[in-house]
C-alpha positions as CSV (number, residue, x, y, z in Angstrom):
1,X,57.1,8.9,109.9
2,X,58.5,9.9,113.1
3,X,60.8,13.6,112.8
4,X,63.1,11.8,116.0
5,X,64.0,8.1,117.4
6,X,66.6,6.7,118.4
7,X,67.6,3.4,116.3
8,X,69.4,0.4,117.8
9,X,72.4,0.6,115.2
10,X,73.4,3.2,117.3
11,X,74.6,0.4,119.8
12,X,76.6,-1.2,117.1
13,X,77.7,2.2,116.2
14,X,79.4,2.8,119.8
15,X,80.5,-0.9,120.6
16,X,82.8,-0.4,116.8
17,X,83.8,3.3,118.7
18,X,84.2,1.6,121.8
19,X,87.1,-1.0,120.5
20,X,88.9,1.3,118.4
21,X,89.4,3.7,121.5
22,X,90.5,0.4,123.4
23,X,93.3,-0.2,121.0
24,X,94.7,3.4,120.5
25,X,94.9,3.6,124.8
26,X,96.9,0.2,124.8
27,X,99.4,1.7,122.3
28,X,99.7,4.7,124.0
29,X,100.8,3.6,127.7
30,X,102.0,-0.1,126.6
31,X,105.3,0.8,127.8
32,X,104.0,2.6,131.2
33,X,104.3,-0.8,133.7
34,X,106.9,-2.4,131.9
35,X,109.7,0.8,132.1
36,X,112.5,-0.6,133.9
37,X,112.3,-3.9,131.6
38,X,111.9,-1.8,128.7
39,X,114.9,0.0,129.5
40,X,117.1,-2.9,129.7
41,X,115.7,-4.4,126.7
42,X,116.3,-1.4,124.7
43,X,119.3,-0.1,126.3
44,X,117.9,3.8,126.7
45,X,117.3,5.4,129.8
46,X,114.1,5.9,131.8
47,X,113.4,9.1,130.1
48,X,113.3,7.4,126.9
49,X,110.9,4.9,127.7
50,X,108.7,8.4,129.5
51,X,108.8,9.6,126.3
52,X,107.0,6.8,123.9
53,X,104.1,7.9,126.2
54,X,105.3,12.0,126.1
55,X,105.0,11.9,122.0
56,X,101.1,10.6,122.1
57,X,100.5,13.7,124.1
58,X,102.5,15.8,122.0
59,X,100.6,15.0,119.2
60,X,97.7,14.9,120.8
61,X,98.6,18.8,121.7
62,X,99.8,19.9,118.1
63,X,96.7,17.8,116.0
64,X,93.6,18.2,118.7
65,X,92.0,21.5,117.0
66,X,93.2,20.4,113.5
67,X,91.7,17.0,114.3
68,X,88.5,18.3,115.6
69,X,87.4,20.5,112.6
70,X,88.7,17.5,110.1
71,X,85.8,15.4,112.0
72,X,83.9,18.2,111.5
73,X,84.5,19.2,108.1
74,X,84.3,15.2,106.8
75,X,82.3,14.1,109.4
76,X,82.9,10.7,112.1
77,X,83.0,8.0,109.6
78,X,85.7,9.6,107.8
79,X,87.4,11.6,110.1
80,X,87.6,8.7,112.8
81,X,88.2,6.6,109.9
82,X,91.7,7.8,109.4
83,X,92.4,7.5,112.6
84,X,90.9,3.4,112.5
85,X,93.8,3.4,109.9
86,X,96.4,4.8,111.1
87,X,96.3,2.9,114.4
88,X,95.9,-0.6,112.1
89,X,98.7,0.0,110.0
90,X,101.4,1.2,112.7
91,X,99.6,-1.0,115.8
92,X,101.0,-3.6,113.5
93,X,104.4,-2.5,112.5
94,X,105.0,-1.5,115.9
95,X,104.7,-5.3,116.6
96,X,106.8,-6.4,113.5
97,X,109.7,-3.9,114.3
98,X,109.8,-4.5,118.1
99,X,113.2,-4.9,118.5
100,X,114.1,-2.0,117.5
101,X,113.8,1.2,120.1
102,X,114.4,3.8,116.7
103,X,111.2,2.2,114.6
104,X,109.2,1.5,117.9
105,X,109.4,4.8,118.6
106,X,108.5,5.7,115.0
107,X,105.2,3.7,114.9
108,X,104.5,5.8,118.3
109,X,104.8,8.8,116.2
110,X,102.2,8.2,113.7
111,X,100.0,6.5,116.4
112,X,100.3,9.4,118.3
113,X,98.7,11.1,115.0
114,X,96.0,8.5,114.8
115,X,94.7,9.1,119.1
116,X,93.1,12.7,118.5
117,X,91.1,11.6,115.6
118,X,90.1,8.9,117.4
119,X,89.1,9.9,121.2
120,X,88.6,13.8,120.1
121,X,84.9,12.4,118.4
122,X,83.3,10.5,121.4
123,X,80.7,13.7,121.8
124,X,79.9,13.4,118.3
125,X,79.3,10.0,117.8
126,X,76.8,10.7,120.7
127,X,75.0,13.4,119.3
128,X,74.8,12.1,115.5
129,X,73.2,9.1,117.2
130,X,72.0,9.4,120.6
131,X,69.0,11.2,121.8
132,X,69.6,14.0,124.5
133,X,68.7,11.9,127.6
134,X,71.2,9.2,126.3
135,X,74.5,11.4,125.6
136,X,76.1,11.6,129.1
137,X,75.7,7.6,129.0
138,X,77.0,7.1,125.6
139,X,80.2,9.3,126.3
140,X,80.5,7.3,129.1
141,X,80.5,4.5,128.0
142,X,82.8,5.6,124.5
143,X,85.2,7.5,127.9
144,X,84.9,4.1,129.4
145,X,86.7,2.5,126.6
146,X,89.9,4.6,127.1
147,X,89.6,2.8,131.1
148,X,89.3,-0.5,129.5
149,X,92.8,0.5,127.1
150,X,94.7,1.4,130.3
151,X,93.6,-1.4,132.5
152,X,94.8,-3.5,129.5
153,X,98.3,-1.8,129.2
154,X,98.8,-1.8,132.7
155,X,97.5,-5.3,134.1
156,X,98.0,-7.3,131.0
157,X,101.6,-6.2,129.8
158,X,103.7,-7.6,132.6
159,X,102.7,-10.8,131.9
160,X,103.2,-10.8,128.4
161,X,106.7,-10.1,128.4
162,X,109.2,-12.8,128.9
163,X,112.7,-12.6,130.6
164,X,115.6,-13.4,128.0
165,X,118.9,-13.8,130.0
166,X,119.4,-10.7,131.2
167,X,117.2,-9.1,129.1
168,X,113.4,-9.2,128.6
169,X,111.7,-9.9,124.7
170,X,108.8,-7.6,124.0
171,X,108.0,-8.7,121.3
172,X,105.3,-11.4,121.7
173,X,103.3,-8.4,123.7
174,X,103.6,-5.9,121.1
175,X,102.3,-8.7,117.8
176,X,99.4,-9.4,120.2
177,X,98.5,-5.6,121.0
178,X,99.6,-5.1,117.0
179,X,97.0,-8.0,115.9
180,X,94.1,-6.6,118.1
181,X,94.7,-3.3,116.5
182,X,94.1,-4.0,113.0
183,X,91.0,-6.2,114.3
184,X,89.4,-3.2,116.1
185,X,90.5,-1.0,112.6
186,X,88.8,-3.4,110.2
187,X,85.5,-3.5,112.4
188,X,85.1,0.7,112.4
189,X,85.9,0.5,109.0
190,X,83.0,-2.2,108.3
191,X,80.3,-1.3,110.8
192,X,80.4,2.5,111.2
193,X,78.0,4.7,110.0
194,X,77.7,8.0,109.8
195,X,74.4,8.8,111.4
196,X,71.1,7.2,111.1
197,X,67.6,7.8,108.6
198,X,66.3,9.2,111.4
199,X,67.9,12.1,113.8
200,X,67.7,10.7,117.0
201,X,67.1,14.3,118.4
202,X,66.0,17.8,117.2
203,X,69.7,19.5,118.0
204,X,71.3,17.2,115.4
205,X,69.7,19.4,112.6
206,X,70.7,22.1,114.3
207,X,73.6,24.6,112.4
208,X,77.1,24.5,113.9
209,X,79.5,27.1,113.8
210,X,82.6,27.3,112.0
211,X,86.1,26.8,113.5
212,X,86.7,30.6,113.7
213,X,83.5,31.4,115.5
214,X,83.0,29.2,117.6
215,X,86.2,29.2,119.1
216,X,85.5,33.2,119.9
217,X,82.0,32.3,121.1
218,X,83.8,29.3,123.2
219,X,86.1,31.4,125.0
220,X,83.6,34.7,125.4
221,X,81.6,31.4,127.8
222,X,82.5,32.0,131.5
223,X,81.6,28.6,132.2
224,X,83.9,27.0,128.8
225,X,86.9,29.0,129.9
226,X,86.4,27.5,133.5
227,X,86.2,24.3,132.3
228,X,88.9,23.8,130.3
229,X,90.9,25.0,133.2
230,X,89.5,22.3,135.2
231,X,90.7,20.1,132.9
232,X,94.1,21.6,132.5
233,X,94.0,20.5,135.9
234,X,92.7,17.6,136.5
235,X,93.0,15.9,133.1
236,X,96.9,16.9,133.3
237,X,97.6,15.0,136.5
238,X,96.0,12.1,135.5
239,X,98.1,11.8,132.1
240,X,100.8,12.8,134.5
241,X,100.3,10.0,137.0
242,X,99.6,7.0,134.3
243,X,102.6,7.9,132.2
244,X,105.1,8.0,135.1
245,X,102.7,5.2,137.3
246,X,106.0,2.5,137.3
247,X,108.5,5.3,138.8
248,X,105.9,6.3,141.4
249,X,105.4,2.5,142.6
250,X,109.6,1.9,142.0
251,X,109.9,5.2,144.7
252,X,107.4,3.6,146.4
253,X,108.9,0.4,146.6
254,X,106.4,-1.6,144.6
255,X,107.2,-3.9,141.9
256,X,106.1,-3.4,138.6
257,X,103.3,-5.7,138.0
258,X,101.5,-4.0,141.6
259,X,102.4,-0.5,140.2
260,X,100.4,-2.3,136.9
261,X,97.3,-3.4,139.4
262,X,97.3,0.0,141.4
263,X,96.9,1.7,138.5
264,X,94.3,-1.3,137.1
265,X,92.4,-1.0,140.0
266,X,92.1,2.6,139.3
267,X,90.9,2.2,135.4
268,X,88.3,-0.8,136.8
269,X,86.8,1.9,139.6
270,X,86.6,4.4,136.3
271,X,84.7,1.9,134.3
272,X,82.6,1.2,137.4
273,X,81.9,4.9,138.1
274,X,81.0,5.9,134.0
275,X,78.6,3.0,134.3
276,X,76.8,3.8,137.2
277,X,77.0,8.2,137.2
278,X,76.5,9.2,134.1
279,X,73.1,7.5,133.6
280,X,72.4,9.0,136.7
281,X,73.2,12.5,135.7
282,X,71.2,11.8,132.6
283,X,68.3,10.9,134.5
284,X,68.3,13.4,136.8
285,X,68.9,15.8,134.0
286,X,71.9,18.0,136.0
287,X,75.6,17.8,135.6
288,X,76.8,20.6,138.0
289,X,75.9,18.4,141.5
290,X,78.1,15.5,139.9
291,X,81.1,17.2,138.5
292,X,81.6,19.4,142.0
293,X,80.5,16.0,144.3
294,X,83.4,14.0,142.0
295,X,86.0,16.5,142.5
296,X,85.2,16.7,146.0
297,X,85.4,13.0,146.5
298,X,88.4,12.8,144.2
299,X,90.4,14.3,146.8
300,X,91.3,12.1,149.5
301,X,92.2,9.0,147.0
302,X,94.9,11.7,145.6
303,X,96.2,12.6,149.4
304,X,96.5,8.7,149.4
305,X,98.2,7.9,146.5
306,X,100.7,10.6,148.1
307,X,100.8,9.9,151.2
308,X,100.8,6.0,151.6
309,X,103.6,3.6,150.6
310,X,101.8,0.3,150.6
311,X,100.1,-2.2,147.9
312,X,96.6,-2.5,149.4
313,X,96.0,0.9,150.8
314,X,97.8,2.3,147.7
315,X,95.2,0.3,145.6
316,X,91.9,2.2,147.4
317,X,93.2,5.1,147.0
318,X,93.7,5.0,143.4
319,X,90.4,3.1,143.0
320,X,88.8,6.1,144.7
321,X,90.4,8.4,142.1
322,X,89.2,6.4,139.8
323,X,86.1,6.6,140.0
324,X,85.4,9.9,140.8
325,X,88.0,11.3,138.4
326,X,87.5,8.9,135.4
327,X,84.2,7.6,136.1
328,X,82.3,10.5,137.1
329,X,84.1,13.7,136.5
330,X,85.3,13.0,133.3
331,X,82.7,11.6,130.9
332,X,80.1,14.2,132.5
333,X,82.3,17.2,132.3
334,X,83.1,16.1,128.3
335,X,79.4,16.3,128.0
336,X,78.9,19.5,130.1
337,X,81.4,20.9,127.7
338,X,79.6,20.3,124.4
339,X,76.4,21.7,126.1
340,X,77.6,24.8,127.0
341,X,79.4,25.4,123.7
342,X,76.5,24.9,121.9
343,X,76.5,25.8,118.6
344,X,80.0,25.2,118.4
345,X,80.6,21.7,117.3
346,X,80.8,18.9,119.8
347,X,84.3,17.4,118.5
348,X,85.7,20.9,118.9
349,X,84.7,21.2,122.6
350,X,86.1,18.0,123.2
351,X,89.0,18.9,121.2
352,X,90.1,21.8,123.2
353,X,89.3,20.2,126.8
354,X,91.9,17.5,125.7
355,X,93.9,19.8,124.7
356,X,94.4,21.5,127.6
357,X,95.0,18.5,129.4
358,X,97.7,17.2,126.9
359,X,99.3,20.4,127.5
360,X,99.7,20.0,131.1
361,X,100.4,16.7,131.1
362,X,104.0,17.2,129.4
363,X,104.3,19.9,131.8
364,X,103.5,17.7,134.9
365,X,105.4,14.7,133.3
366,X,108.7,17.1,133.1
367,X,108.0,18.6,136.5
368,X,108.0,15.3,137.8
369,X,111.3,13.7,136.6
370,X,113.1,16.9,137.8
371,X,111.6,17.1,141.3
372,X,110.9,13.5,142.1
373,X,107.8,11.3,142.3
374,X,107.3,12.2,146.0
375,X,107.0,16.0,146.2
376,X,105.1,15.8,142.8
377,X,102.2,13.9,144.7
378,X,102.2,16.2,147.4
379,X,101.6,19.0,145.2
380,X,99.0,16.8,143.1
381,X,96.6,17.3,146.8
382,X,96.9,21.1,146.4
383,X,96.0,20.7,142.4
384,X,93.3,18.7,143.4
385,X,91.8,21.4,146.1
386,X,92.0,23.8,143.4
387,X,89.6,22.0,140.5
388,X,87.2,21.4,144.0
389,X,86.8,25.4,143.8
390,X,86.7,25.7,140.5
391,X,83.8,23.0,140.1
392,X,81.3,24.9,142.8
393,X,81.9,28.0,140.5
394,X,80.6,26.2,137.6
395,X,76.8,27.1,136.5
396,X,74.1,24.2,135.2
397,X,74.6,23.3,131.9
398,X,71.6,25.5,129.7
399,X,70.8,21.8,127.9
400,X,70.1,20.1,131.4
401,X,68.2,22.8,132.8
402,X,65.8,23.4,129.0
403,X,65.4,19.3,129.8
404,X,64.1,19.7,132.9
405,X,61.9,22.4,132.2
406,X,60.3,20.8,129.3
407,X,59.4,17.5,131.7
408,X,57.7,19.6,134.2
C-alpha cells in the first residue's frame, strides 16, 4: 500500500468547505450595498448599519487565536463543525427576526462567533487532504469561496429587497440567505471528513507545536512577523473598503446597486485571479515572485478607485484590485504563511494573519467615517506602496524552494 496519495474525496471535502465559507461571507456584508435602505427600514443611522459588518470583525479579532487552537486541539470536522452550526442556527433566525434591528443585530453577534471557525481552517483542510503541489490551489480555491460570499452580498442583495411605502422590507432577502445557510450547514455536517486512509503527503504526519511554542517560534521568523504586517495592511483595507463600499459609491455619486457591481466586479476578478495564480505558483513551485508582482500590480486599481468618480472606470479599477489582491496576493500569501511557520500549525498561521487584518480593519473602518471616504482612499495609495516594499523584502518560502530542489 502506498505511504502517500491523494484521494478524490478530498474534492468533495473542499466543495462542502467551499459552501459553508460562501454562506458565512453573505452574512457578514449582507447589509454592505443595501445601507442607506437599511437605514430607513430600521430607523438607525449609517453607523449602525457599519457596524452589523464592524461586530463580524470584532469577533473575528477577540476568537481568531482561540478559534485556531480549538481546530487544532479537535481537529477540522469538529472545530469547523461548530462553526457549520452556528452559522445554520442564527443564518436562520436572522431571517425569522428580520424586522427587528435589536435581534438582527443579535444573530450577527453569534455569526460573527461562527466566521473564525469557519475561514481560520482553509490551510488545514488543505494540508489534512491535499498533497504539497496542490495546497496553494486548494486555498485558493477554499479563499475563492469568501469572493463568491461577497459577490453574492453585494450584487444579489439589491435586488432582493423590495420598496414598501417609504420604507424597504428585508425580509424576503434575509429568509433566502437564512435558508441557504442551514443548507450549506447540513452538507459540512454530512460530507466532511476529517482526513483520509491515506496522508496525501509526508508533512501531515509530521508533529506540530503547541499554541505556546509556536506562537514564540512564529514571531522569532523574520519573514512571519513581515507578513502579518503585510496583512495588517493590505488585508485591513480591504475589510475597510467592502464594509464601507455603499458610502464610498454614495460620496462618489453612485447608486447602490453600481456601488454593489463595483464592488462585484472586484470579488469576480478575485475568483478569476485564485483560479488562474495560484496553480501557477504551485507549479512553478515559488510564492515570493507572485506575492511582490500582485502587490505591485495591486497598486494602480487602488489609485483608481481614489481617484476616479465614474461607474465604468470605477469598475476596472476595482477589478484590477481584485485580482491581484484577492486572487493572487491573498490565497498565496495564506499559504506562504503556513510554510514558513512550519511546525506551528497551519490554522494558527492563518489565524493570526486574519487577525491582524481584523484588527486594522476596525481601525480603518473608524478612520474612515471620521475623515471621510475621499481622503481615506487617498491615503489607501500610500498603504498600498508600503505592502509593495514590504513584499520585495520577503524571502522564498523554505517549502517551495525543498520542492524545487527535490525535482531537480
Amino acid at each position: 500500500m502506498a505511504e502517500h496519495r491523494a484521494v478524490g474525496y478530498r474534492w468533495v471535502v473542499l466543495a462542502v468547505y467551499f459552501a459553508l465559507t460562501v454562506v458565512i461571507e453573505i452574512q457578514w456584508l449582507t447589509f454592505a450595498p443595501i445601507a442607506r435602505e437599511a437605514r430607513i427600514a430600521y430607523g438607525v443611522s449609517a453607523f449602525w448599519i457599519d457596524f452589523l459588518s464592524i461586530v463580524y470583525m470584532g469577533l473575528t479579532m477577540l476568537l481568531c487565536l482561540p478559534a485556531s487552537y480549538f481546530i487544532d486541539r479537535v481537529g477540522i470536522r469538529v472545530g469547523i463543525g461548530l462553526g457549520a452550526v452556528l452559522t445554520g442556527v442564527f443564518g436562520l433566525a436572522k431571517g425569522l427576526f428580520s424586522e427587528s434591528y435589536a435581534m438582527v443585530l443579535a444573530a450577527q453577534i453569534l455569526l460573527g462567533l461562527a466566521q473564525p471557525f469557519i475561514i481560520n481552517a482553509v490551510t488545514a483542510v488543505a494540508a489534512n487532504w491535499f498533497p504539497e503541489e496542490e495546497r496553494a490551489t486548494a486555498v485558493g480555491i477554499g479563499t475563492l469561496a469568501q469572493f463568491v460570499g461577497f459577490i453574492v452580498a453585494n450584487m444579489v442583495t439589491p435586488h432582493l429587497i423590495r420598496q414598501v411605502g417609504t420604507s424597504y422590507d428585508l425580509h424576503s432577502m434575509l429568509m433566502i440567505y437564512g435558508v441557504a445557510s442551514v443548507l450549506a450547514a447540513v452538507a459540512f455536517l454530512v460530507f466532511m471528513r476529517e482526513k483520509p486512509p491515506i496522508p496525501p503527503s509526508a508533512r501531515v504526519a509530521e508533529q506540530r507545536l503547541g499554541m505556546k511554542d509556536a506562537l514564540r517560534h512564529m514571531f522569532r521568523q523574520r519573514d512571519v512577523v513581515m507578513l502579518v504586517i503585510l496583512f495588517w495592511l493590505g488585508l485591513g483595507m480591504f475589510n475597510a473598503v467592502t464594509t464601507c463600499i455603499d458610502q464610498i459609491g454614495e460620496a462618489k455619486g453612485l447608486t447602490s446597486a453600481q456601488s454593489g457591481a463595483v464592488m462585484g466586479g472586484m470579488f469576480l476578478a478575485g475568483i478569476v485571479g485564485a483560479l488562474i495564480v495560484p496553480p501557477i505558483s504551485d507549479r512553478l513551485r515559488k510564492r515570493k515572485p507572485f506575492m511582490v508582482g500582485a502587490t505591485a500590480l495591486l497598486i494602480p486599481g487602488i489609485a483608481g478607485m481614489a481617484f476616479l468618480h465614474s461607474f465604468g472606470p470605477l469598475l476596472a479599477a476595482a477589478i484590477v484590485v481584485g485580482f491581484f489582491l484577492l486572487g493572487a496576493a491573498g490565497p498565496i500569501g495564506f499559504q506562504y504563511g503556513a510554510e514558513v511557520s512550519q511546525p506551528a500549525p497551519e490554522a494558527l498561521s492563518q489565524g493570526i494573519v486574519l487577525l491582524s487584518g481584523q484588527l486594522s480593519g476596525i481601525l480603518f473602518i473608524v478612520i474612515m467615517n471620521a475623515v471621510g471616504m475621499g481622503p481615506s482612499m487617498i491615503a489607501f495609495v500610500g498603504v498600498s506602496l508600503i505592502t509593495l516594499v514590504l513584499a520585495t523584502r520577503l524571502r522564498e518560502s523554505p517549502v517551495a524552494v525543498s520542492r524545487r530542489d527535490a525535482r531537480g
